[in-house]
SETIRO-719118 format. One record per residue (C-alpha): residue in three letters; z negated, x, y. Coordinates in steps of 0.25 Angstrom, whole numbers, padded with zeros to 4 digits, always signed. Each point is the difference from the previous one (the first is absolute). Layout:
N
alaZXY ...
***
This chain:
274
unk+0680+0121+0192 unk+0005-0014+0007 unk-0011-0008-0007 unk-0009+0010+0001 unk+0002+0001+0017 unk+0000-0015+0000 unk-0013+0000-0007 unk-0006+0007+0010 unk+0007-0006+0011 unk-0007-0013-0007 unk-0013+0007+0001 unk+0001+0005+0012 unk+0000-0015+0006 unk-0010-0005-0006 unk-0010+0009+0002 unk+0006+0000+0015 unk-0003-0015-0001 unk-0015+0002-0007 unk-0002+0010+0010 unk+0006-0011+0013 unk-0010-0009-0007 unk-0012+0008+0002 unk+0003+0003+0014 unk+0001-0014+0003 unk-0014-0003-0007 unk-0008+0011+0007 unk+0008-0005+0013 unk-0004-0014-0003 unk-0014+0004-0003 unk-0001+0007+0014 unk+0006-0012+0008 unk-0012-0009-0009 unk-0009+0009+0005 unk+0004+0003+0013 unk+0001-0016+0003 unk-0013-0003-0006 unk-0008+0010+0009 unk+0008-0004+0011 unk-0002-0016-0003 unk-0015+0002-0001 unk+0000+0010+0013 unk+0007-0012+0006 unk-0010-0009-0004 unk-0014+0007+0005 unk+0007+0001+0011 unk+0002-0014+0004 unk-0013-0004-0007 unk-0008+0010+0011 unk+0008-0004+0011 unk-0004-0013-0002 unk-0015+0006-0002 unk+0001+0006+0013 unk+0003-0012+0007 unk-0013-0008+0000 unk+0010-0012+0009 unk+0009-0001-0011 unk-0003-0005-0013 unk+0001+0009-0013 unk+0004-0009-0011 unk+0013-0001+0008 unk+0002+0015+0001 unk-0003-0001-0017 unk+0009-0009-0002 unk+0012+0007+0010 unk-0006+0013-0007 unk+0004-0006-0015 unk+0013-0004+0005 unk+0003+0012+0005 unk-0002+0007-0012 unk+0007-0009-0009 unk+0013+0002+0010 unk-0002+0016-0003 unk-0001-0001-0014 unk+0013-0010-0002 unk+0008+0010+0007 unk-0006+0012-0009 unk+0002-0008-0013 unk+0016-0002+0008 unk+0001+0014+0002 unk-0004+0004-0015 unk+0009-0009-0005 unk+0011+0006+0009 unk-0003+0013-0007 unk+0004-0008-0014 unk+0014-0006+0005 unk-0005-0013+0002 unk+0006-0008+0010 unk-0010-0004+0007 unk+0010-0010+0011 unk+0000-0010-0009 unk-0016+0001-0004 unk-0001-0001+0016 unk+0008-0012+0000 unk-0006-0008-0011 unk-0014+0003+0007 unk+0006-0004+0012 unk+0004-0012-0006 unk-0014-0003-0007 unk-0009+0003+0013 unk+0007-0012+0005 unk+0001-0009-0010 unk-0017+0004-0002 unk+0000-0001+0017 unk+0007-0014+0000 unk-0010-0006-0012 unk-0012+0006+0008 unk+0003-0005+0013 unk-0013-0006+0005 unk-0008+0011-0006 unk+0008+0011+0007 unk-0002-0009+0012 unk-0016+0000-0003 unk+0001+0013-0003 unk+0010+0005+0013 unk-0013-0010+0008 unk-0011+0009-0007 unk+0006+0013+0006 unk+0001-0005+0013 unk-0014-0006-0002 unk-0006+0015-0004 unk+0008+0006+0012 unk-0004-0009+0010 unk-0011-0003-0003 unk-0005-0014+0008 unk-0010-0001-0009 unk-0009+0007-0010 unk-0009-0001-0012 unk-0013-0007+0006 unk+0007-0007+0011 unk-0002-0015+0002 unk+0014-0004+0000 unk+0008-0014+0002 unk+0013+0002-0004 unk+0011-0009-0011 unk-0010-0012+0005 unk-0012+0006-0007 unk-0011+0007+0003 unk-0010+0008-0005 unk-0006+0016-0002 unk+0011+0008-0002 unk-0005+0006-0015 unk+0012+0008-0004 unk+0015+0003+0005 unk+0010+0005-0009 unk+0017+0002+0001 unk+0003-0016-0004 unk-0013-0008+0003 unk-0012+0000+0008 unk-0015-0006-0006 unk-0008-0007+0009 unk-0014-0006-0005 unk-0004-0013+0009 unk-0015-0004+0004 unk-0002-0009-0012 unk+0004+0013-0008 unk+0013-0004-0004 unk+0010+0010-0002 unk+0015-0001+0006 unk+0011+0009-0006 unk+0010-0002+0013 unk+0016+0007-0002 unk+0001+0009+0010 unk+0014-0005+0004 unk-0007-0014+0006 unk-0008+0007+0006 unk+0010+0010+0008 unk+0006-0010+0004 unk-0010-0009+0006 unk-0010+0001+0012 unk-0010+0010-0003 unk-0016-0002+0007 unk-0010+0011-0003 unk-0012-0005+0004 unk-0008+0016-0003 unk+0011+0007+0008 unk-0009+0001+0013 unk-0014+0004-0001 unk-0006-0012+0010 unk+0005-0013-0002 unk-0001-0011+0007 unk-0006-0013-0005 unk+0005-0013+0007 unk-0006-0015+0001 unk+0000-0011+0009 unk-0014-0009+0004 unk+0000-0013+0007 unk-0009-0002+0010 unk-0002-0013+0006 unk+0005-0004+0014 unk-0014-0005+0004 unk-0006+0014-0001 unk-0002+0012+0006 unk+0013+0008-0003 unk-0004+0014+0004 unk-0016-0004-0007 unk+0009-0001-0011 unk+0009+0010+0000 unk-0014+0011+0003 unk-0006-0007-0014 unk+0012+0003-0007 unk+0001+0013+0004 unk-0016+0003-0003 unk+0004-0006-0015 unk+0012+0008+0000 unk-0008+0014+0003 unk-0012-0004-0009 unk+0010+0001-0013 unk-0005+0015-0004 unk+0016+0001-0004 unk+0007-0003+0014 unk+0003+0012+0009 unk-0005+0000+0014 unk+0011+0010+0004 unk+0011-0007+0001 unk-0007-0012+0006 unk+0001-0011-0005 unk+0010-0010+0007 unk-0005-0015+0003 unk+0008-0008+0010 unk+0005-0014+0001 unk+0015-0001-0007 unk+0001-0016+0001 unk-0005-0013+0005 unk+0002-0010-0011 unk-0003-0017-0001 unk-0012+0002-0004 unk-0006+0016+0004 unk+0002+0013+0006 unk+0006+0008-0011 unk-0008+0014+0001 unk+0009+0012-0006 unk-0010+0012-0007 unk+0005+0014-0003 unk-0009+0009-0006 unk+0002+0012-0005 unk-0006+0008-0013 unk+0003+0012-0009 unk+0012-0005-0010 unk-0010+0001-0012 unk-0008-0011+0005 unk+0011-0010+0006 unk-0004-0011-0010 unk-0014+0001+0000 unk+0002-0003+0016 unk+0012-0009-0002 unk-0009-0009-0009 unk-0015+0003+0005 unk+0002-0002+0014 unk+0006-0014+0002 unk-0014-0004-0006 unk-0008+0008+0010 unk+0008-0005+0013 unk-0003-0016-0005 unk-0014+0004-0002 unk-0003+0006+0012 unk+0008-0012+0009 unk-0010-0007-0007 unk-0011+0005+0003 unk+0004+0001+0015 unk+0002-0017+0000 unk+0016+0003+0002 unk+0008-0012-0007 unk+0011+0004-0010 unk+0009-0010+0000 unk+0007-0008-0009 unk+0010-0011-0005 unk-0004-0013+0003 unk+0005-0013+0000 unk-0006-0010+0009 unk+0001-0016-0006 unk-0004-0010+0011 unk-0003-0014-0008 unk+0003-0012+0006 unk-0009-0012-0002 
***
């Protein structure tokens, strides 16, 4: 009667224990599918906010919205394993552990990559753009979270990490719609100074890229050895700075020219003594 009592006390507990298993399977199966629907709700949802917010730039809110989910499905595979008597301290520490060792051996990439996202949210500049930043410049063609790709006017292309360029002076030339293009004319002392400054300015308005409001600004900045020094500002839609920038000086010389104004330049003077 003992023997037969034990056998099903034996019994007993290990179909209680069969039966504990298959709890902890259905309820492991829930938790898996109760994270991944919630890791990839997660995810939509940063994706569209990031598609809502035409200022901001959406492969940032990609990449935050993978990380995110990554983070929601570690702590559901920690959770599942929980349910199996896992101790999952020790997994946190040795993961722990490893994200620093990796942190430490990808330390100017985390830097690129800690740049890029400030890139992405700031936002100084933008695919398009004419940019100078890391002491180059060029068309902005692609930015992505560790480096930005620039293609120069001889059609070079320039794969810049986004760390340098965080951390160094950053000029937009395409952030304003009207730029200003600036140049300096010499004039001789001999001539007529304001018949100068009223043939640049008749050169300047000819060029079929330079705006006539804002006017353009021509006054006297400096009285060098050997002329007055003319200051030009002219100002043009950002799409056609360098067609001003390198068509304009051309049509200033020609028309002084053609109005008998002398353009001065270096000359050394040798007196020979018989």
């Amino acid at each position: 009667m003992e023997n037969f009592l034990d056998k099903l006390s034996v019994e007993g507990l290990q179909t209680s224990g069969v039966w504990d298993m298959g709890i902890n399977v259905l309820i492991a199966l829930a938790i898996l599918i109760v994270g991944l629907w919630v890791s990839k709700r997660v995810q939509k949802l940063i994706v569209s906010m990031g598609i809502k917010s035409p200022h901001l730039d959406e492969t940032l809110f990609k990449f935050l919205a993978s990380i995110a989910r990554y983070i929601i499905m570690a702590f559901v595979i920690l959770a599942i394993l929980g349910r199996f008597g896992v101790e999952t301290t020790s997994i946190i520490a040795v993961l722990g552990a490893a994200s620093l060792a990796v942190g430490l051996a990808l330390q100017g990439s985390l830097s690129n990559l800690a740049a890029g996202v400030m890139l992405m949210l700031f936002r100084p500049f933008k695919v398009g753009d004419f940019v100078d930043a890391a002491g180059k410049f060029g068309n902005v063609e692609e930015i992505s979270l560790f480096t930005t790709i620039l293609q120069t006017f001889d059609n070079q292309q320039i794969i810049i990490p986004n760390g340098k360029i965080w951390g160094e002076q950053i000029i937009n030339h395409s952030h304003h719609p009207v730029r200003g293009v600036e140049m300096k004319f010499n004039v001789a002392y001999d001539d007529d100074i304001a018949k100068a400054k009223k043939v640049i300015l008749d050169a300047v308005l000819a060029n079929e890229h330079v705006k006539s409001d804002p006017a353009p600004f021509i006054e006297v900045e400096n009285l060098t050895e050997r002329a007055t020094e003319v200051l030009v500002r002219a100002f043009t839609d950002g799409a056609h700075y360098f067609d001003v920038r390198y068509s304009l000086p051309q049509q200033v010389l020609t028309a002084l020219g053609k109005a008998k104004m002398t353009t001065p330049y270096p000359r050394t003077k040798i007196d020979m003594m018989k």
